[in-house]
C-alpha positions as CSV (number, residue, x, y, z in Angstrom):
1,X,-1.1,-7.7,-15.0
2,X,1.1,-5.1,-14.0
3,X,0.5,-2.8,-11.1
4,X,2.2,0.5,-9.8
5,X,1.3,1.7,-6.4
6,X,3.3,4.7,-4.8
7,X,2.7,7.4,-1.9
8,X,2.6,10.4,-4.2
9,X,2.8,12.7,-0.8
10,X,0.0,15.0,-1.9
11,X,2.2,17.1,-4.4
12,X,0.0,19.4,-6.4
13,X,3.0,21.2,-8.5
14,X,4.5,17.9,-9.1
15,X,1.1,15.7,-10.2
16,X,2.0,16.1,-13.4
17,X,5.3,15.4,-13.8
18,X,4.2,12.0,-11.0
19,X,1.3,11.5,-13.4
20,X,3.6,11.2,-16.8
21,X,5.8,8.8,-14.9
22,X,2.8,6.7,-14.1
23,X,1.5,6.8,-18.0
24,X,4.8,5.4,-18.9
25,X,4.8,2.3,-16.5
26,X,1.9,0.5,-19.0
27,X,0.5,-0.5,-15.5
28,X,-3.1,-2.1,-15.6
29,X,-3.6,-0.8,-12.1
30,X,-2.5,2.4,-10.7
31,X,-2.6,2.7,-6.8
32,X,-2.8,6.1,-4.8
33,X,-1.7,6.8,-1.3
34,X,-2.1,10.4,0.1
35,X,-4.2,12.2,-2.4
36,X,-5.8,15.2,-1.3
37,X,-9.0,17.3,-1.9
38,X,-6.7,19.4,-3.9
39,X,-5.0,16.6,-6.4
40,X,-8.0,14.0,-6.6
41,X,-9.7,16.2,-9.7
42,X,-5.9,16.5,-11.3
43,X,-5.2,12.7,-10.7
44,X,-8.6,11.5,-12.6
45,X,-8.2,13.7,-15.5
46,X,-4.8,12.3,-16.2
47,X,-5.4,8.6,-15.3
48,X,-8.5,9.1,-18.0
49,X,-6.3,10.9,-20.3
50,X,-4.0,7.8,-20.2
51,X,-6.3,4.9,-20.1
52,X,-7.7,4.3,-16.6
53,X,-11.5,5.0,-17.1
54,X,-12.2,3.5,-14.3
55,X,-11.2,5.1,-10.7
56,X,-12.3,4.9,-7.2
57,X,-11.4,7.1,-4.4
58,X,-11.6,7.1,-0.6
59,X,-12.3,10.6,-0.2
60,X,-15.9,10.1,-2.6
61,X,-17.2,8.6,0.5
62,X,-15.8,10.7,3.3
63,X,-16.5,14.0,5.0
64,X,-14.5,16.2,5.8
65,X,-13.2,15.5,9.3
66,X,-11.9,19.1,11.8
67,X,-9.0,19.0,13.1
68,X,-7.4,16.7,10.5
69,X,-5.9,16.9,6.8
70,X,-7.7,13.9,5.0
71,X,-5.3,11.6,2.7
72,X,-7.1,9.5,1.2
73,X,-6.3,6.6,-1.1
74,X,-7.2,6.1,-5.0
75,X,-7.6,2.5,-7.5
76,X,-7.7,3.1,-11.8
77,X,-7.7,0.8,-14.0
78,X,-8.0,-0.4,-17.8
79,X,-10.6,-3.0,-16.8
80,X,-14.2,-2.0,-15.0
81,X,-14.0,-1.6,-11.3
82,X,-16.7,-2.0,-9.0
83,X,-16.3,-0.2,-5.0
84,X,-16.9,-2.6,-2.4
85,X,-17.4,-1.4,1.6
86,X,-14.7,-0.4,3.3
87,X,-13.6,-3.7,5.8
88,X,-15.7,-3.2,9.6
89,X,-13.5,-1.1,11.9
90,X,-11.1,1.0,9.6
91,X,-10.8,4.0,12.0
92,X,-9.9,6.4,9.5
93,X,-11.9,5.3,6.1
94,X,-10.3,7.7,4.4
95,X,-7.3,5.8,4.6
96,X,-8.9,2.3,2.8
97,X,-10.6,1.6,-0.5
98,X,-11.5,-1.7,-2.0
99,X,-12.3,-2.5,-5.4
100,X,-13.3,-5.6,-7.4
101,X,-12.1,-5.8,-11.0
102,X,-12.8,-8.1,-13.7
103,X,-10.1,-10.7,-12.3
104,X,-9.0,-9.4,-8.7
105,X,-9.9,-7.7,-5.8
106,X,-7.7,-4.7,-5.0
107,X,-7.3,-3.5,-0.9
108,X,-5.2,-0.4,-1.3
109,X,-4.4,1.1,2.2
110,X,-2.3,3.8,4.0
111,X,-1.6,3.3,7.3
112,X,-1.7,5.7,9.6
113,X,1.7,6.6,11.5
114,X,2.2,5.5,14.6
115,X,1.6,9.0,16.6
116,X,-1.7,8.8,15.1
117,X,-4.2,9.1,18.3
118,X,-6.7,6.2,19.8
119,X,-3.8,3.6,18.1
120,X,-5.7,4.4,14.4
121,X,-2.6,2.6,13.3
122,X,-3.2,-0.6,15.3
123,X,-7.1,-0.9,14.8
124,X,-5.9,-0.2,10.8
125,X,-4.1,-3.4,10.7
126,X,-6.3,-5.7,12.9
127,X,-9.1,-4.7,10.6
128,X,-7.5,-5.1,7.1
129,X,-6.0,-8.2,9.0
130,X,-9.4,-9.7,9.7
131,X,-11.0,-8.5,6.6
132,X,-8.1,-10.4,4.2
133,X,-7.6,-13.4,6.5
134,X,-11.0,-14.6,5.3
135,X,-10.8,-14.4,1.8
136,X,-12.3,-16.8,-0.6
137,X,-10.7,-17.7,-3.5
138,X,-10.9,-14.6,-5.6
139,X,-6.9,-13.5,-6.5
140,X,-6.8,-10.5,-4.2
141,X,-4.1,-7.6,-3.9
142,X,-3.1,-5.4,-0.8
143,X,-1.0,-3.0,-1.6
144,X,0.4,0.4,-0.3
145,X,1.9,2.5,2.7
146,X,1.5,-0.1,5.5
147,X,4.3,2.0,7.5
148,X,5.9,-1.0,8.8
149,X,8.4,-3.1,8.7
150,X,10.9,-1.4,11.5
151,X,13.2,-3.5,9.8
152,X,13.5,-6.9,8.0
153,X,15.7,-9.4,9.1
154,X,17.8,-11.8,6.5
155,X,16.1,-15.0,7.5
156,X,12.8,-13.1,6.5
157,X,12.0,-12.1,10.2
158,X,10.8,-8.8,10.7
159,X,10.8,-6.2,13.6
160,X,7.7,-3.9,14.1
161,X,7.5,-0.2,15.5
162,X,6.4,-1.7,18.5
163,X,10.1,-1.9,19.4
164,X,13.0,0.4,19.4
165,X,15.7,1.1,18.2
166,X,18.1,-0.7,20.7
167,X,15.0,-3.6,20.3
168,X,13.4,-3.4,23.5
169,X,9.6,-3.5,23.4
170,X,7.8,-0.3,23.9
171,X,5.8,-0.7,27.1
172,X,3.2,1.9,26.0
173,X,2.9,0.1,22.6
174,X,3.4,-4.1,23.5
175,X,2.4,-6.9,21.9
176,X,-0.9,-5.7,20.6
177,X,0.6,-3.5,18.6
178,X,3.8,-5.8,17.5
179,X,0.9,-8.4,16.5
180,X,-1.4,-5.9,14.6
181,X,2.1,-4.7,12.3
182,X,3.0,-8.5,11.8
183,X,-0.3,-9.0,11.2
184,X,-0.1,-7.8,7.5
185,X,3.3,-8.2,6.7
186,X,4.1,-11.5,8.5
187,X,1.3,-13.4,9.1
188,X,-0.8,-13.4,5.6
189,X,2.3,-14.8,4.1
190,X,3.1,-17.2,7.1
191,X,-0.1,-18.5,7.9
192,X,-2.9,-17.1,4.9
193,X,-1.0,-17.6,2.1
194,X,-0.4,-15.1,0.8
195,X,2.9,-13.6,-0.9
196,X,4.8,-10.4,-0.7
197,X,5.6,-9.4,-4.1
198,X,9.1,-8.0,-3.5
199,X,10.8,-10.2,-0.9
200,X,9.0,-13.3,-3.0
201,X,11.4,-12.7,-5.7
202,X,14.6,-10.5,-4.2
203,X,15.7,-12.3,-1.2
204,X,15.5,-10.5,2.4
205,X,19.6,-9.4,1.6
206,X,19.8,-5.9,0.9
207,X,17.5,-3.0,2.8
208,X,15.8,-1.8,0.2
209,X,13.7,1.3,2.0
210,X,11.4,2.7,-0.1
211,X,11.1,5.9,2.6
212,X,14.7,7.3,3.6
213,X,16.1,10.1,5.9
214,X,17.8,12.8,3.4
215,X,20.4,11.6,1.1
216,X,19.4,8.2,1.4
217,X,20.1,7.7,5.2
218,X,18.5,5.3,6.9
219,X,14.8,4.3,6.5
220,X,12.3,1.8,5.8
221,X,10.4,-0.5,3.5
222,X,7.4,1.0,4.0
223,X,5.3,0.2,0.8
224,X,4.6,-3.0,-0.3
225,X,2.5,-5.1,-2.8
226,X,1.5,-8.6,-1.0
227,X,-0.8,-10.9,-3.2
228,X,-3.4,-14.1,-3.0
229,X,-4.2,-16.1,-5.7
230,X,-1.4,-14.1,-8.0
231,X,2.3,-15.3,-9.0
232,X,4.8,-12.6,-8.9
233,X,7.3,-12.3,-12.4
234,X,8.6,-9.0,-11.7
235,X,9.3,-6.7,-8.7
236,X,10.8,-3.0,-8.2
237,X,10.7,0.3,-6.7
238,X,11.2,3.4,-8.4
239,X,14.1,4.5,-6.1
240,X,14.9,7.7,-8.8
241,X,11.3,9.2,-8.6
242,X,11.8,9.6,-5.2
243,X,15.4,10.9,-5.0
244,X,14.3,12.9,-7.6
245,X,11.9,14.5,-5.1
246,X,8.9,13.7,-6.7
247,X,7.4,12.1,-3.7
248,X,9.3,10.8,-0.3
249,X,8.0,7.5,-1.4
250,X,9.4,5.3,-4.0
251,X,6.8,3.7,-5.9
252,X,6.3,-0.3,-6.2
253,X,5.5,-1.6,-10.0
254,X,4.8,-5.1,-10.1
255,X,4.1,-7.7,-12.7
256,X,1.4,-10.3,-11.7
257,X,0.4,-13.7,-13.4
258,X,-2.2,-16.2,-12.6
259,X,-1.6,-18.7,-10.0
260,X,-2.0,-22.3,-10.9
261,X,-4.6,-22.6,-8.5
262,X,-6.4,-19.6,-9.0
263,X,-10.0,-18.9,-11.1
264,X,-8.1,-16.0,-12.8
């Protein structure tokens, strides 16, 4: 199966020109981050127009919250899906949406940044953490904004936004929040296993941000596809759709096969 998620930045005057690049991809799953009131109706009637009967959405189930611009988070795809409850302690559910297909579960999340107030960020991870650490054996994929890695070392090591630049641990952050952005990132692959989709099959030697400063300065591999039950074949972001200023996110398109061990 083949899966594209991307951070489409809530563009209304560029859904469709985001929307025909999707409908190219051949994807089985499409994967949303930061749709909005405003483009939720527009994405649905071109993921139907396309193929993707089946969509769920994160902001079908929220209200609206004062005081706060709701992003929310959206799963198509060819194959029946059926919405499962959010996982206990998502701060901001607008932010998570879980969906069981035919063959796999989908967790497609966007993290909140790390200014977010009462650490939405950090209870984000520990509850998606806790909620995928679990898992049975049904082939599961998280994918989307996680807004971490701080950066990724070559021995496959990575620093969290918990530290700074200079590497010093933020003493208004510490380890709780360095654990709860390893937590995803680090840990299910370490410890769970499961397997990040990119890194699996590219190596930890070039950067490979998938958000940048202007002009391609700096930035970070913020969006990710990390799998359970699932062999990755094929791994890469969509570098030109975002320098192309589609979206300040490149997307992530995947190809997925059955693991050995798996009941796909």
């Amino acid at each position: 199966m083949r899966i594209v998620s991307w951070n489409v930045a809530g563009r209304v005057s560029l859904q469709p020109q985001q929307a025909a690049l999707i409908a190219r991809c051949d994807a089985d799953i499409v994967a949303l981050q930061e749709v909005t009131r405003r483009t939720l109706p527009l994405w649905r009637a071109a993921l139907a127009e396309t193929g993707f009967p089946a969509c769920e959405c994160s902001l079908d189930a929220v209200a609206p919250a004062p005081g706060r611009r709701l992003l929310g988070v959206l799963t198509a795809s060819r194959a029946p899906l059926r919405r499962l409850p959010a996982p206990p302690g998502v701060p901001w559910p607008e932010r998570v949406v879980c969906c069981a297909g035919e063959e796999v579960e989908v967790v497609n999340v966007h993290s909140p940044i790390a200014p977010a107030p009462d650490w939405a960020k950090v209870r984000t991870h520990e509850a998606i953490a806790a909620y995928l650490s679990g898992r049975d054996g049904t082939p599961t994929i998280l994918c989307g904004d996680l807004n971490t890695p701080r950066r990724e070392l070559a021995d496959g090591e990575i620093v969290s936004f918990a530290y700074d630049s200079a590497g010093r641990l933020r003493p208004e952050r510490g380890e709780r929040w360095d654990r709860a952005e390893r937590a995803l990132v680090a840990e299910l692959p370490r410890h769970h296993g499961w397997v990040d989709a990119f890194r699996s099959l590219h190596g930890y030697g070039e950067r490979h941000a998938s958000w940048t400063f202007p002009d391609d300065k700096g930035g970070w591999r913020l969006d990710h596809v990390i799998v359970r039950g699932l062999r990755p074949v094929a791994s890469a972001y969509a570098h030109d759709w975002r320098r192309a200023g589609l979206s300040d996110h490149s997307a992530l398109v995947c190809d997925l096969a059955a693991d050995a061990d798996s009941t796909v």
